[in-house]
C-alpha positions as CSV (number, residue, x, y, z in Angstrom):
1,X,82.3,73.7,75.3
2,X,85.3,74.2,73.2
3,X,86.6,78.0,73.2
4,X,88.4,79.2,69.7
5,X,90.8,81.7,69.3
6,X,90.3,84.0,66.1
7,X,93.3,81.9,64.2
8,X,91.5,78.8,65.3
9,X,88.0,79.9,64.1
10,X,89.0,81.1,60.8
11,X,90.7,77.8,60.0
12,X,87.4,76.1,61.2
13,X,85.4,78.7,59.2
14,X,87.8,77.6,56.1
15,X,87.1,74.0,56.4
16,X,83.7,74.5,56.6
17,X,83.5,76.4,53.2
18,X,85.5,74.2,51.4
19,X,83.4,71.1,52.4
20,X,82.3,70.6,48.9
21,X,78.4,71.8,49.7
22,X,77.2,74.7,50.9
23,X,77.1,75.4,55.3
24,X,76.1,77.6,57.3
25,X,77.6,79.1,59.8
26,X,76.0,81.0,62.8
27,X,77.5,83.7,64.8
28,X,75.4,84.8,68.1
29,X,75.7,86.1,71.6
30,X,73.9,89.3,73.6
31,X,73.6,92.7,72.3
32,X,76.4,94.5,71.5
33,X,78.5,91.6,72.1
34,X,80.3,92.7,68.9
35,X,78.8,89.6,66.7
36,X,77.7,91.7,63.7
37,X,81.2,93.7,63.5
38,X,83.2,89.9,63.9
39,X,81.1,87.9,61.6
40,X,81.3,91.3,58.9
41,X,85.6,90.9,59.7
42,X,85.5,87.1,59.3
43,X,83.2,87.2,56.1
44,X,85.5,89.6,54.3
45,X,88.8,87.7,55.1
46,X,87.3,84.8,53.5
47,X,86.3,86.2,50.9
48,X,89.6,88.2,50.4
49,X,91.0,85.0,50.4
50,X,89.3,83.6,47.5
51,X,86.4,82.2,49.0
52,X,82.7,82.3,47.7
53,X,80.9,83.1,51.2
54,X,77.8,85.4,52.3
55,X,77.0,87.4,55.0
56,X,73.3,87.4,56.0
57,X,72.0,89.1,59.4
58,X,68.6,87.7,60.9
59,X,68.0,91.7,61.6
60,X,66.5,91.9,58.0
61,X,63.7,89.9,59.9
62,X,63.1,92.8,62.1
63,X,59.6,93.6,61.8
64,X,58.9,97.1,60.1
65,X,59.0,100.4,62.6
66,X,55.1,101.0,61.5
67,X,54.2,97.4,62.3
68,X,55.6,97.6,66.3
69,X,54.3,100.7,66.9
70,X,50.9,99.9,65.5
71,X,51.1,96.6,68.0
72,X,52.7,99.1,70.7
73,X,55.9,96.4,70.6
74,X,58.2,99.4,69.9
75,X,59.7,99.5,73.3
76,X,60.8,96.4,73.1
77,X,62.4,95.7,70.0
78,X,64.5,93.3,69.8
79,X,62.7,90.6,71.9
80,X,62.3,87.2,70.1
81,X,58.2,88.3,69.0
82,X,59.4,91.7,66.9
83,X,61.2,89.8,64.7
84,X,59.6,87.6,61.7
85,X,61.1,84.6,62.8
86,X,59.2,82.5,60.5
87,X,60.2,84.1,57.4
88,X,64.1,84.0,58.7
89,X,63.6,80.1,59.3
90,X,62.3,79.4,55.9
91,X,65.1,81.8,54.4
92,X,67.6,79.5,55.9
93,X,66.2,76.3,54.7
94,X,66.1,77.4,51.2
95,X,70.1,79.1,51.5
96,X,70.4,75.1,52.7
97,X,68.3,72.9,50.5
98,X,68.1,75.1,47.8
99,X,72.0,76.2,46.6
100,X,71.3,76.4,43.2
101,X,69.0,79.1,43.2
102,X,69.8,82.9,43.3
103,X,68.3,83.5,46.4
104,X,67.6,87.9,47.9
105,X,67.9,88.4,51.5
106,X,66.6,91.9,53.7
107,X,69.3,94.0,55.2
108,X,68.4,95.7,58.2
109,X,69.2,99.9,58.6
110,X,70.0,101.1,61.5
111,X,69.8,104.9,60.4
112,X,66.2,103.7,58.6
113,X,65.4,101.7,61.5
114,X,63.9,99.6,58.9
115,X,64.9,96.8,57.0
116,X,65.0,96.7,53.0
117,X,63.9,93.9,51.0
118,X,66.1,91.6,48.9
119,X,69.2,94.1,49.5
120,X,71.7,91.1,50.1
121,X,72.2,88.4,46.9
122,X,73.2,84.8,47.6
123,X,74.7,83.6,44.7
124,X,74.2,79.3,43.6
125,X,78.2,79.4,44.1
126,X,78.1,80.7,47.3
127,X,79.8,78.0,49.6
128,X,79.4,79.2,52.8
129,X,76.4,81.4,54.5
130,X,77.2,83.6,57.8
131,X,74.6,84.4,59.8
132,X,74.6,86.1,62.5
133,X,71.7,87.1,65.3
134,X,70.3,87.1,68.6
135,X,68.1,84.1,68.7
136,X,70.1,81.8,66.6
137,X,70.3,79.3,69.6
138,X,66.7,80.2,70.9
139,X,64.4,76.8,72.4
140,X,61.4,78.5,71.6
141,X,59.8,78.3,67.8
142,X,59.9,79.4,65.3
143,X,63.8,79.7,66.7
144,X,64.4,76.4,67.7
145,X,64.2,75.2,63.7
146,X,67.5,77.0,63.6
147,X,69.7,74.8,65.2
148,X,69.1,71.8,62.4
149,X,70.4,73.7,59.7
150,X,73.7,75.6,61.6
151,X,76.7,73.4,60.5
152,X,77.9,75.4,63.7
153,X,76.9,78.1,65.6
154,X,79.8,80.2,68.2
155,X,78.9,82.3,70.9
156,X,80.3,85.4,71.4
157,X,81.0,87.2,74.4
158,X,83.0,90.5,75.8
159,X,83.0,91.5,79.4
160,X,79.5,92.9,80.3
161,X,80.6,96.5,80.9
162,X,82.1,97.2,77.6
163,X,78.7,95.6,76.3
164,X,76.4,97.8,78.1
165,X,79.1,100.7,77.5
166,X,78.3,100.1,74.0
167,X,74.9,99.6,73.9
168,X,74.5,102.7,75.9
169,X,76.5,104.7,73.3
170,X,74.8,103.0,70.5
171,X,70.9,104.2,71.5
172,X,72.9,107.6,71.8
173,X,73.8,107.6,68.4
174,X,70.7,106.8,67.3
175,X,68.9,110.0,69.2
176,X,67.7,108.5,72.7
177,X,68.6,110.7,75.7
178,X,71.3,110.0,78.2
179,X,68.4,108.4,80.5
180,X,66.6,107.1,78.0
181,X,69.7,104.8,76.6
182,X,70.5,104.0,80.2
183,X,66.9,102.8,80.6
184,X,66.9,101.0,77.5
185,X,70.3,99.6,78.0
186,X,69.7,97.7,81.6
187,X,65.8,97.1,80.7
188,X,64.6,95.5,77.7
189,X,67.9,95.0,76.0
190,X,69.4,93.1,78.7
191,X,65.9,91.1,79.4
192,X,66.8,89.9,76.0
193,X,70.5,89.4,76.7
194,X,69.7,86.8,79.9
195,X,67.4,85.1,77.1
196,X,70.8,84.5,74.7
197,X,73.2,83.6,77.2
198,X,71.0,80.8,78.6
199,X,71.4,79.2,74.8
200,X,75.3,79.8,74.8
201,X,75.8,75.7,76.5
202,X,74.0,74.5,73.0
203,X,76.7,76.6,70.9
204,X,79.3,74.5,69.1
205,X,82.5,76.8,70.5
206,X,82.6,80.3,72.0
207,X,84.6,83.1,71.2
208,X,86.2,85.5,73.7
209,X,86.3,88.9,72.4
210,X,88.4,91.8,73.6
């Protein structure tokens, strides 16, 4: 599996949105690996370049707060059956199949815990969709879909302390206890995290992050 540098994947990332019809482009990897705050970085150099792309998270497919704890899946959010994966597959085929429409997208919020309906507009001269999300490269369906309509897909990784460092910091933030972000941090979020790294062999390239 080829390994990109960040000059080498932005000139990938360029090619691909100036192929002449719109791609897609997924960005995945563990929690905390840093793949939301690199495909946000990448998305607004290429558009700061002059280039029509969109960012679109698959955390929009979260399924609401209400709905997990009503199902009593709230302790482990984040696994591949708390999100609607269904609705983020079909989202995907029509960014792919459909370019002409205006299409509305969900934007998770972390402060809401929530996501918020057709918050993110994809515009019929968008050339290039980012995505970016846990179970891009999953086996399993609904996720398996996926993988036939990524032009490419990268993996990203950083050394596993500073991603369990920042996961634990990150359920501080957001009002869990010291032991109860610990506990969180080396339970159900890094159940999920041996889950993603299995897929990394099917990604396209990875990308080392500091």
């Amino acid at each position: 599996m080829r390994t990109l540098d960040p000059a080498a994947a932005y000139d990938r990332a360029v090619a691909l949105a100036t192929r002449g019809r719109r791609q897609i482009l997924g960005i995945t990897g563990a929690p905390a690996a840093g793949k939301s705050t690199y495909a946000e970085q990448l998305t607004a150099k290429l558009v700061g370049d002059g280039h029509r792309v969109a960012l679109v998270p698959m955390d929009g497919y979260h399924l609401a707060q209400s709905v997990l704890d009503e199902l009593g899946l709230a302790e482990v959010k984040g696994a591949p059956h708390t999100f609607d994966g269904y609705g983020f597959v079909a989202l995907l085929k029509r960014l792919k199949e459909s370019p002409d429409e205006q299409i509305w997208a969900p934007r998770f919020d972390r402060g809401l815990e929530d996501s918020i309906a057709a918050s993110i507009g994809i515009a019929p001269d968008v050339t290039l969709v980012v995505t970016e999300g846990n179970y891009l490269l999953f086996d399993e369906q609904p996720w398996a879909t996926l993988r036939t309509m990524l032009d490419q897909c990268w993996y990203v990784e950083v050394p596993e302390q500073l991603r369990h460092d920042r996961l634990e910091a990150r359920h501080r933030r957001y009002g869990r206890s010291a032991e109860e972000a610990h506990e969180r941090t080396y339970g159900t979020d890094e159940r999920n995290a041996r889950l993603i790294a299995a897929t990394a062999p099917a990604a396209d390239a990875v990308i080392h992050l500091p």
